[in-house]
C-alpha positions in Angstrom: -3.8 -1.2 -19.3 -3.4 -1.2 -23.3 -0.8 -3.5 -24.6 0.3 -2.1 -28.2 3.0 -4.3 -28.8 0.4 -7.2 -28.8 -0.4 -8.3 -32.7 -2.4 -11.5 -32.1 -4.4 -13.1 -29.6 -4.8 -16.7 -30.6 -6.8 -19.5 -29.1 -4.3 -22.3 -27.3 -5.6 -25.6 -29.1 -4.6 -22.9 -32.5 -1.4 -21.9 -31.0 1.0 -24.0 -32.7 4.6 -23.4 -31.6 5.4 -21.3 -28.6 7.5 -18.3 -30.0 9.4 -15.6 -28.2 6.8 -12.8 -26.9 4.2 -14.9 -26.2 2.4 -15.5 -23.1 -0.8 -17.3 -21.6 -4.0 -15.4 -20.6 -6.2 -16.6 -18.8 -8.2 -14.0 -16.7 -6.4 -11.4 -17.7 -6.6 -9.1 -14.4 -2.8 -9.5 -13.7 -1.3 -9.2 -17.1 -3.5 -6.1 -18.3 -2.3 -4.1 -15.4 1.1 -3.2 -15.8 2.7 -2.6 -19.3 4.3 -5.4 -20.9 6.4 -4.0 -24.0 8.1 -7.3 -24.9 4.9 -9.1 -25.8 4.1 -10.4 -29.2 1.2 -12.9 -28.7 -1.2 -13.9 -25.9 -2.3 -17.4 -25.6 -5.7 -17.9 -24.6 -6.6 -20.7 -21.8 -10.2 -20.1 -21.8 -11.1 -22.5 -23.8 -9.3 -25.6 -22.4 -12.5 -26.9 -21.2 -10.6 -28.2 -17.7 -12.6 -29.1 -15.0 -12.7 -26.0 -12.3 -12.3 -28.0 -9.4 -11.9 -31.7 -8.9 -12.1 -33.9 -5.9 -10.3 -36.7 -5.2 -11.2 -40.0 -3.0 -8.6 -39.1 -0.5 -9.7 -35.9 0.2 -7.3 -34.1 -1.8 -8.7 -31.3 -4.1 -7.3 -30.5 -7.9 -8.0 -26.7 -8.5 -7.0 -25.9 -12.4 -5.0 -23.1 -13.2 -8.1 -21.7 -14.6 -10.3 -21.4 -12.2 -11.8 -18.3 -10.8 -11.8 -17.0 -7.6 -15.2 -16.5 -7.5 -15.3 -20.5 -7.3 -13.0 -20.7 -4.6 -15.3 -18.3 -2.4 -18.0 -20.6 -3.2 -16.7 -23.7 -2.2 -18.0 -25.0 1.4 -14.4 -24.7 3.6 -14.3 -21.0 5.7 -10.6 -20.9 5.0 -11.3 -20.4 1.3 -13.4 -17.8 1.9 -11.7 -15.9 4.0 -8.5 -16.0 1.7 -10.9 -14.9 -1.0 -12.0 -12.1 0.9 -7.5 -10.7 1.2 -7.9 -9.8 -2.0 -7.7 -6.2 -2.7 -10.4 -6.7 -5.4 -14.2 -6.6 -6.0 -16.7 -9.2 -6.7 -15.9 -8.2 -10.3 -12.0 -9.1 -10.4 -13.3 -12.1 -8.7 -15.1 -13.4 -11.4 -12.8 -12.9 -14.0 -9.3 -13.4 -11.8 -8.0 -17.3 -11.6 -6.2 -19.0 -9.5 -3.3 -20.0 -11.7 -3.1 -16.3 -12.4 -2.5 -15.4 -8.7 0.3 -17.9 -8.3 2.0 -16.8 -11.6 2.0 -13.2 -10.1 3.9 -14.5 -7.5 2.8 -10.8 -5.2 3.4 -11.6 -1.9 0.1 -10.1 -1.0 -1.6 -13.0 -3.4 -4.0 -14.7 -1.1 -4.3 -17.8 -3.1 -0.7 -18.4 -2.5 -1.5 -18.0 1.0 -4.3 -20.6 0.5 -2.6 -23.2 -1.8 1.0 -22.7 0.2 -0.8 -24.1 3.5 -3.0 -26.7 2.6 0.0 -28.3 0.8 -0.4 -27.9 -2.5 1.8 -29.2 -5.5 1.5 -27.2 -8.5 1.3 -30.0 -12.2 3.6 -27.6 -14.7 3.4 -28.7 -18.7 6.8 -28.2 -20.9 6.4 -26.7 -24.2 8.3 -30.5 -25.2 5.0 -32.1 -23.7 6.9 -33.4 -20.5 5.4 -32.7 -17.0 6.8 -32.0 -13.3 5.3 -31.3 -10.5 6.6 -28.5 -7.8 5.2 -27.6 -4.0 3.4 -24.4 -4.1 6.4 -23.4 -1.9 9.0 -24.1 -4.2 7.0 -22.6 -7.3 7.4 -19.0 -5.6 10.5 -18.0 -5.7 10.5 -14.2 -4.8 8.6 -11.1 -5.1 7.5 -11.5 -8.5 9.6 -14.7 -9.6 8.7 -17.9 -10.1 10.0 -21.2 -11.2 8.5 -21.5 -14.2 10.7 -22.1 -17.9 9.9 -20.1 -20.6 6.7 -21.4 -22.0 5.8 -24.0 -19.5 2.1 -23.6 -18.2 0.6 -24.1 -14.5 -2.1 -27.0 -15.6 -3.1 -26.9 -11.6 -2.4 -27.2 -8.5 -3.8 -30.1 -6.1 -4.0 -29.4 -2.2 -4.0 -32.1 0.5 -7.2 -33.2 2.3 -8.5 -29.6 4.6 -7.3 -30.4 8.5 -9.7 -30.5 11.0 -8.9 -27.4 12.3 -8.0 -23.6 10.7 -7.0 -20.3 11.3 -6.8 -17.3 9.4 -5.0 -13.7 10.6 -4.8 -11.1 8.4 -3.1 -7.4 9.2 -2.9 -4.2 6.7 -1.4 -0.5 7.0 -4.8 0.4 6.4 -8.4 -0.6 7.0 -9.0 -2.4 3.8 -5.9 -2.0 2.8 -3.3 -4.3 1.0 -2.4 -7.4 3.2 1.0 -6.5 5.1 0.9 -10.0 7.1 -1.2 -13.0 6.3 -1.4 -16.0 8.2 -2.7 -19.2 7.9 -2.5 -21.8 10.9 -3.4 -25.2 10.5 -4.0 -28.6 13.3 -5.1 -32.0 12.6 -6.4 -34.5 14.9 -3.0 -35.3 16.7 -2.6 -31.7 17.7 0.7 -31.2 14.5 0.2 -27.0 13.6 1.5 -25.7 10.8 1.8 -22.0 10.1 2.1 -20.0 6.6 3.1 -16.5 6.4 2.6 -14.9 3.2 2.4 -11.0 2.4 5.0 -10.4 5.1 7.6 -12.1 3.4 8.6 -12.3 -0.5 7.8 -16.2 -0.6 5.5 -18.5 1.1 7.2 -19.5 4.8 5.9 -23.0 5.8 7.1 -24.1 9.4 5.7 -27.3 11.6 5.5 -28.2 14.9 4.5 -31.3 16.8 1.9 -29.1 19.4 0.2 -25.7 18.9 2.9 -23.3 19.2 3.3 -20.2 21.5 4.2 -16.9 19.6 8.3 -17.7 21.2 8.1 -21.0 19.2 6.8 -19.3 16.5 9.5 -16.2 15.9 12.2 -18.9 16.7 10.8 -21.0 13.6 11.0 -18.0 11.8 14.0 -17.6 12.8 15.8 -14.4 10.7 13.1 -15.0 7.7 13.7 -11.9 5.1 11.1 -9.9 5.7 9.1 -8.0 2.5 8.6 -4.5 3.5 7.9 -2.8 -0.2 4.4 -2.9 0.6 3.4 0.3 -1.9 6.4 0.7 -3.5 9.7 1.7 -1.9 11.2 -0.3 1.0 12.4 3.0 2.3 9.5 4.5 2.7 10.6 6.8 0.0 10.1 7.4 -4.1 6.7 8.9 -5.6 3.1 8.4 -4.2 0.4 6.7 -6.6 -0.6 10.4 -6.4 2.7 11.9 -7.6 3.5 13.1 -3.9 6.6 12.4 -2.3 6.4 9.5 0.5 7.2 10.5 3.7 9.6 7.5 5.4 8.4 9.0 8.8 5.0 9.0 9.0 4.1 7.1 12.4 6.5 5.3 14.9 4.0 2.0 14.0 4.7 2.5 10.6 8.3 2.3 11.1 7.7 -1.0 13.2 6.3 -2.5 10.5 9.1 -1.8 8.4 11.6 -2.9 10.7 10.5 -5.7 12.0 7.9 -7.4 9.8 4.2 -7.0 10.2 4.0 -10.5 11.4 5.0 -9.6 14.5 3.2 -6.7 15.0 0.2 -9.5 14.3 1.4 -11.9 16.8 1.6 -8.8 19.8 -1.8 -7.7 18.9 -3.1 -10.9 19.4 -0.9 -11.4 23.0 -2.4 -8.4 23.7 -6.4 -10.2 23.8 -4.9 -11.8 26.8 -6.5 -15.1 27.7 -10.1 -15.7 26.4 -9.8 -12.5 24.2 -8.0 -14.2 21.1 -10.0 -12.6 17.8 -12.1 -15.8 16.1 -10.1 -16.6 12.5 -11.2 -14.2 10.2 -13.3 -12.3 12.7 -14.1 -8.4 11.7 -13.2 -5.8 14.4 -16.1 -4.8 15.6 -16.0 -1.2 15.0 -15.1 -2.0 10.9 -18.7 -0.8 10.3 -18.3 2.6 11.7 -15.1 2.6 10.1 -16.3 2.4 6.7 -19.4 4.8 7.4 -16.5 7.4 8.3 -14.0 6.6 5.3 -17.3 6.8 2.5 -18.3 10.1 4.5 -14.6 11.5 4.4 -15.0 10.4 0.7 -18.1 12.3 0.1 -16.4 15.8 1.6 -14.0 15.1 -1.1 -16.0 14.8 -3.9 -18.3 17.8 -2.7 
């Protein structure tokens, strides 16, 4: 996405003055893709020179605001790789995409919300007056979209709490690599204390505890009557104008519906019941028939193109 009104693009330690129309870039892969007529200036982070990732002593890890994703899929914990991999992105966006970008998006889809929401994290935000705060990832996004930044205050980073000893990671889309309709992330530490972040489903972070692991009961009472986010593609009614200039079609399955009615997270929680006993999917598993799958979808594709 061209941005005509843009006049400048300045480095930030040549900034100067925040002024109205400006805003930061960092990656890039968020702000270039929707049109943005009210912007003057854009900032450029990339030369800060702040460290990518930091650990601390205590376990806790400092991510900056400009790091990529592609260094979050690298680092040794499953859970960040398997967050990583929500993205509806190639390897390409994921070397050019940061994580203070995702959390400024504030999409309910953005996996490193997900991430950051569960493990804790407090985001360190810098005032254009040189005065700092610091906000929980959870309080940071406020809606679809929103956040709870001023104008011209900056995510420096955001620092996450020491990993728990034990994850898990559920993820469920309207299609097969589609956009994340419900993503979860569970966590336990060594005195059996579960906490459980659902993102995608919802247009901000949900954060609930419990003492013990949880049984799905205990985990729609938590919830509780959460507002549900069900404008996965565009239209909560199912309505409006296709990517592809079609009309949508509000009745297109009866699972479909379900989803929109009662929030993909509980779709996710019956399909796990469902496993039975001994059957529960490992987190982040692939279904095992996601190969054949694919192999259909890139053959269907090749019909097209012929």
């Amino acid at each position: 996405m061209d941005l005509h009104t843009v006049r400048e693009w300045t480095d930030v330690r040549d900034a100067g003055a925040w002024r109205p129309g400006d805003a930061w870039v960092a990656g890039g892969t968020s702000l270039f893709s929707a049109p943005a007529p009210h912007l003057r200036r854009l900032v450029d982070l990339g030369r800060t020179g702040w460290e990518p990732l930091v650990e601390h002593g205590d376990g806790r890890l400092e991510i900056a605001a400009t790091c990529t994703v592609a260094r979050i899929a690298a680092y040794p914990v499953a859970l960040f790789g398997q967050c990583c991999r929500a993205f509806l992105a190639s390897f390409k966006i994921w070397n050019m995409a940061t994580v203070g970008g995702n959390l400024c998006a504030a999409l309910p889809a953005g996996p490193m919300i997900a991430l950051t929401a569960a493990l804790d994290g407090e985001c360190l935000l810098l005032g254009t007056d040189g005065t700092t705060r610091t906000l929980p990832v959870t309080a940071f996004v406020v809606g679809a979209g929103r956040t709870a930044l001023r104008e011209g205050e900056l995510l420096r980073s955001v620092t996450l709490a020491a990993v728990p000893s034990r994850t898990a990671f559920r993820q469920a889309s309207l299609s097969t690599l589609g956009r994340s309709a419900a993503l979860l992330v569970g966590t336990r530490d060594d005195t059996g204390a579960t906490a459980l972040t659902v993102t995608a489903a919802t247009p901000r972070p949900l954060h609930v505890r419990f003492s013990a692991p949880p049984t799905a009961a205990d985990v729609r009472e938590a919830l509780g009557d959460a507002v549900w986010f069900d404008d996965l593609h565009g239209d909560p009614a199912g309505g409006g104008i296709s990517p592809s200039g079609s009309p949508r079609r509000s009745d297109r399955s009866s699972r479909r519906e379900r989803l929109r009615r009662r929030g993909p997270v509980h779709e996710l929680l019956r399909a796990d019941q469902r496993r039975g006993p001994g059957r529960r999917a490992a987190p982040g598993a692939v279904p095992a028939d996601l190969p054949a799958r694919a192999r259909l979808l890139r053959g269907q594709e090749g019909l097209r193109r012929r």
